[in-house]
C-alpha positions as CSV (number, residue, x, y, z in Angstrom):
1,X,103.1,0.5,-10.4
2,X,101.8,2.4,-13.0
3,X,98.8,4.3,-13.2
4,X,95.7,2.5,-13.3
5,X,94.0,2.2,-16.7
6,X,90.3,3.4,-16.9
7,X,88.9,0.3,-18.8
8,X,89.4,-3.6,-17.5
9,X,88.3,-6.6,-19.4
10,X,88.6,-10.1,-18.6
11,X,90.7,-11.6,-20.8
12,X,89.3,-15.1,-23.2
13,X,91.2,-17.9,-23.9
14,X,90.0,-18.1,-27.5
15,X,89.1,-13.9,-28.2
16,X,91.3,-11.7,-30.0
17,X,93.7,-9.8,-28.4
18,X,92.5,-6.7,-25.8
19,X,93.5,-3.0,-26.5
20,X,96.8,-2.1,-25.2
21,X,95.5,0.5,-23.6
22,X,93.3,-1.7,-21.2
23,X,94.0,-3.1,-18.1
24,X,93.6,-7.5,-18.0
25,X,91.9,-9.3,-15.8
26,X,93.2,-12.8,-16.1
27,X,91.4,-15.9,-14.3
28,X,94.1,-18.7,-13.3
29,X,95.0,-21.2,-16.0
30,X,94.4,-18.3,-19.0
31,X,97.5,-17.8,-21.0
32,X,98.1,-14.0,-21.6
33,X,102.2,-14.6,-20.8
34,X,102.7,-12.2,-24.1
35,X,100.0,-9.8,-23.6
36,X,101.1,-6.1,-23.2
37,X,98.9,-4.8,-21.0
38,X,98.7,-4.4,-17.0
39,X,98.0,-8.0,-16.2
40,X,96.1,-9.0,-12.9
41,X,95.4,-12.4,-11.8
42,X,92.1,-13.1,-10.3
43,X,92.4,-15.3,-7.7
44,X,90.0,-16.1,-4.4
45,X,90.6,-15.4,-0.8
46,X,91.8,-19.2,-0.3
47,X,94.9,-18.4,-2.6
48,X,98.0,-20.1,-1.7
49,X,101.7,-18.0,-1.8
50,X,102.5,-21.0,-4.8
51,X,100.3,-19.5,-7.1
52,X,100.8,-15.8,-6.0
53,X,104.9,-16.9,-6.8
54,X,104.0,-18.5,-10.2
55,X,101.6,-15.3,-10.9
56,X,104.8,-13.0,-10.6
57,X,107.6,-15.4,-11.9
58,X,105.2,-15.0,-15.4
59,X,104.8,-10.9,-15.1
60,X,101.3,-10.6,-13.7
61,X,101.0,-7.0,-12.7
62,X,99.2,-7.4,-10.0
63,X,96.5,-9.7,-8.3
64,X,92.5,-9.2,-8.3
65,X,90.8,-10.8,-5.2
66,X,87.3,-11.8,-5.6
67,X,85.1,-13.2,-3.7
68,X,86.0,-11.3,-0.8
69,X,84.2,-10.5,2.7
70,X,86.0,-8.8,5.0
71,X,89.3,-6.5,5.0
72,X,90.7,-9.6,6.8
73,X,90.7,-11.2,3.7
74,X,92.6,-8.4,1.6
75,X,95.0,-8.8,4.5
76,X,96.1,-12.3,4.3
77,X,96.6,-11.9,0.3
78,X,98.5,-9.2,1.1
79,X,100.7,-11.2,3.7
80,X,101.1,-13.7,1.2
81,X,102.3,-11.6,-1.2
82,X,105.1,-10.4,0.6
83,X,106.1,-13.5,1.1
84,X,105.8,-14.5,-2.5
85,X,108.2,-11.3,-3.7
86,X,110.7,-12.3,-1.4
87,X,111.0,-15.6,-2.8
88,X,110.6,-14.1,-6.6
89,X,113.0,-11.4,-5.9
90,X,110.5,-9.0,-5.9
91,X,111.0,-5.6,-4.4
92,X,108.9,-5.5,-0.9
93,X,105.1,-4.5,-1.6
94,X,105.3,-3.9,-5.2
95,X,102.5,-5.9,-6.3
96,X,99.0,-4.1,-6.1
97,X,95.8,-5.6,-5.1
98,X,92.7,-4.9,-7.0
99,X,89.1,-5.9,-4.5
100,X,86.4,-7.3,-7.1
101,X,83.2,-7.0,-5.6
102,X,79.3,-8.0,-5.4
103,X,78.8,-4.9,-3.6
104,X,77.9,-6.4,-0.3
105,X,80.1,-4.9,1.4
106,X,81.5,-4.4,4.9
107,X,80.5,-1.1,6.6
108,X,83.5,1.4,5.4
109,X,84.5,2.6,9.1
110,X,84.2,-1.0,10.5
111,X,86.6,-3.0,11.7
112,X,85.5,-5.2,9.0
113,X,86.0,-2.6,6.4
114,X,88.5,-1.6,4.1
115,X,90.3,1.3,5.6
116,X,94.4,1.3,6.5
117,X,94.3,-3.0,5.8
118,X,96.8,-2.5,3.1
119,X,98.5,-0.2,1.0
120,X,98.3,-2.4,-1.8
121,X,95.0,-1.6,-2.2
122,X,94.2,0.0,-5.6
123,X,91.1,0.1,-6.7
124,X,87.6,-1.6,-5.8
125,X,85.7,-2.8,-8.6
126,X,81.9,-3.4,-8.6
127,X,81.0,-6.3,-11.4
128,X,77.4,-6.9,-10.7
129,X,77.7,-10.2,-12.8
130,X,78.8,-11.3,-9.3
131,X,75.6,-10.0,-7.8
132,X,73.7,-11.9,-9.8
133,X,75.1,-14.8,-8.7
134,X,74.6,-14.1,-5.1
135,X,71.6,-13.2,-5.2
136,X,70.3,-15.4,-7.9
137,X,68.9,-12.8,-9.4
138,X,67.2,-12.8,-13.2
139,X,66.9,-9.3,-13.8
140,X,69.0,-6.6,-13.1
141,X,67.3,-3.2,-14.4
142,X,63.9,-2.2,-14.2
143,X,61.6,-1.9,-17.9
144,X,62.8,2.0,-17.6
145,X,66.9,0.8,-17.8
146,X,67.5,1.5,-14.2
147,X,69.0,-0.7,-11.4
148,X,66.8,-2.3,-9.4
149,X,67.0,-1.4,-6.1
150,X,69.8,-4.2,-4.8
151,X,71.8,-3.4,-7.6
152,X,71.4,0.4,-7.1
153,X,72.4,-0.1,-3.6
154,X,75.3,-2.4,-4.0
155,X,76.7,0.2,-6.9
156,X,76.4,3.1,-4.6
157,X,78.0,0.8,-1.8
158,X,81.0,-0.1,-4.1
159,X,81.9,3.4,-4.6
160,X,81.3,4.9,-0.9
161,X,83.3,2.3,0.7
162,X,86.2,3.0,-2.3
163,X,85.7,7.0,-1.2
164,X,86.1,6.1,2.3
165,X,88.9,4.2,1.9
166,X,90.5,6.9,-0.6
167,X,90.6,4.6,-3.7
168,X,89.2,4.9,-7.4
169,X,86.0,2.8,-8.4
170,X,85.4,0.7,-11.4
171,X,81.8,0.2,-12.5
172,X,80.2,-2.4,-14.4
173,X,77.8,-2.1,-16.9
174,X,74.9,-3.8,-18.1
175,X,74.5,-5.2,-21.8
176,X,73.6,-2.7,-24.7
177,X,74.2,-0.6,-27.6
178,X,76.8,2.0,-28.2
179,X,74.7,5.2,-27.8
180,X,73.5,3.5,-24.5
181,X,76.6,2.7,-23.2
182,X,78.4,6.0,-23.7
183,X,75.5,7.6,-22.1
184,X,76.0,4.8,-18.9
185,X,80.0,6.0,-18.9
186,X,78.7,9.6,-18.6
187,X,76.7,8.8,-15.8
188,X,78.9,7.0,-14.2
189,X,82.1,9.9,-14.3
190,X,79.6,12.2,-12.9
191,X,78.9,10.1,-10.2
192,X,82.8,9.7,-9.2
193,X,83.5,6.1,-10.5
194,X,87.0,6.0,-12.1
195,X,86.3,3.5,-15.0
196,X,84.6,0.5,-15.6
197,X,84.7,-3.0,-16.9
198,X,84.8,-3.5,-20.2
199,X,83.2,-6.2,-22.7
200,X,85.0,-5.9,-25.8
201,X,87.4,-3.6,-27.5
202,X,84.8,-0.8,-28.4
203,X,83.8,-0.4,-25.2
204,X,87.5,-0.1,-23.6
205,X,88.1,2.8,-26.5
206,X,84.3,4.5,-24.9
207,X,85.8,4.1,-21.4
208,X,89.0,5.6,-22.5
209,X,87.3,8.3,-24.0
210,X,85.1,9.5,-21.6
211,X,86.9,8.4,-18.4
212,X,90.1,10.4,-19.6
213,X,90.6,13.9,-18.5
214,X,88.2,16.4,-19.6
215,X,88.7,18.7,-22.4
C-alpha cells in the first residue's frame, strides 16, 4: 500500500467530508464508498471473512482491529484475510492491518506479543478513549495537563511494543485548544510516535504539519 498518512480520524455519518490528506477510520455500516482517502474498516477480533470480502469488494484500504488481546488475534484476521482476497481477486497479502489499542498490552517479546505474527502489520494505534472505557475511568489528565499514571503507562506501552515490533505509532490526544494541541504533537514527535488521531480537520492539517519531515 501506500505510505501511511500521519493523521487518522474516524469518519461520521452526518460530518463533512475529512481532508484528503488523512487517513479514514471507518466503523462497519458508515458509508464513505466515495471518500478519497486511505479507508480502513474497523472491525473486532470476532470478524467474519463475509465482511472482510464486502470491506474489499467496496475499496477499503485496509482493516483496523480493535479490541484486540493477543497477537493470536491479529493472526486469525490476517488468515481471514487471505482468504477474503482470494475470493475478491485480490493480490495475496495486500491488505494491511492497522492494531487499535487501550494500551494494555501483551509483553512485546512474549509469545503473546506482537512480533513476526504478521506482515500485514502496519501501525499500532493508542486511542485512550478505549481506556477509558476499560477502565471506567472519569478523568484522564491530572489538574497540571498530564496523564495520569494508567494512561501514561498504557501510552508508553503502545509505543514500546510498536518499537519492538518495528512499526510506527499513532497517539491520541486529549481535548483542547489549538496552541495546546500543537504543543501535544510536539511532544509527541519527540517522543517517536508517528502521528496521531485526529478530531476534526484542523487538527489533521497540525498533525500533517508537525508530523511531516523536518525542515
Amino acid at each position: 500500500m501506500k505510505s501511511l498518512p500521519h493523521a487518522l480520524l474516524y469518519a461520521t455519518q452526518d460530518g463533512p467530508a475529512p481532508p484528503a490528506d488523512c487517513g479514514v477510520l471507518v466503523r462497519e455500516g458508515a458509508t464513505c464508498d466515495s471518500l478519497p482517502n486511505a479507508r480502513f474498516l474497523v472491525v473486532e477480533p470476532n470478524i467474519r471473512v463475509e465482511t472482510l470480502r464486502s470491506a474489499l469488494a467496496n475499496g477499503m484500504t485496509g482493516i483496523a482491529l480493535s479490541g484486540w488481546r493477543t497477537g493470536s488475534d491479529l493472526q486469525r484476521l490476517a488468515a481471514l484475510l487471505y482468504v477474503a482476497e482470494a475470493e475478491e481477486g485480490h493480490p495475496d497479502g495486500t491488505t494491511p492491518i492497522l492494531a487499535i489499542s487501550d494500551g494494555i498490552l501483551p509483553a512485546p517479546i512474549s509469545r503473546e506479543g506482537l512480533t513476526g505474527k504478521s506482515t500485514r502489520l502496519a501501525a499500532l494505534i493508542w486511542d485512550h478513549r478505549l481506556l477509558r472505557q476499560t477502565l471506567g475511568a472519569t478523568r484522564a489528565h491530572t489538574e497540571s495537563g498530564a496523564w495520569t499514571a494508567p494512561f501514561a503507562t498504557a501510552r508508553a506501552a503502545t509505543l514500546l511494543t510498536a518499537a519492538a515490533a518495528g512499526l510506527p505509532a499513532y497517539d491520541s490526544f486529549a481535548d483542547g485548544t489549538a496552541a495546546a494541541f500543537a504543543t501535544a504533537c510536539h511532544r509527541s514527535r519527540d517522543d517517536g510516535f508517528f502521528g496521531g488521531l485526529a478530531e476534526d480537520a484542523a487538527q489533521v492539517a497540525t498533525i500533517g504539519a508537525l508530523y511531516g519531515p523536518r525542515g
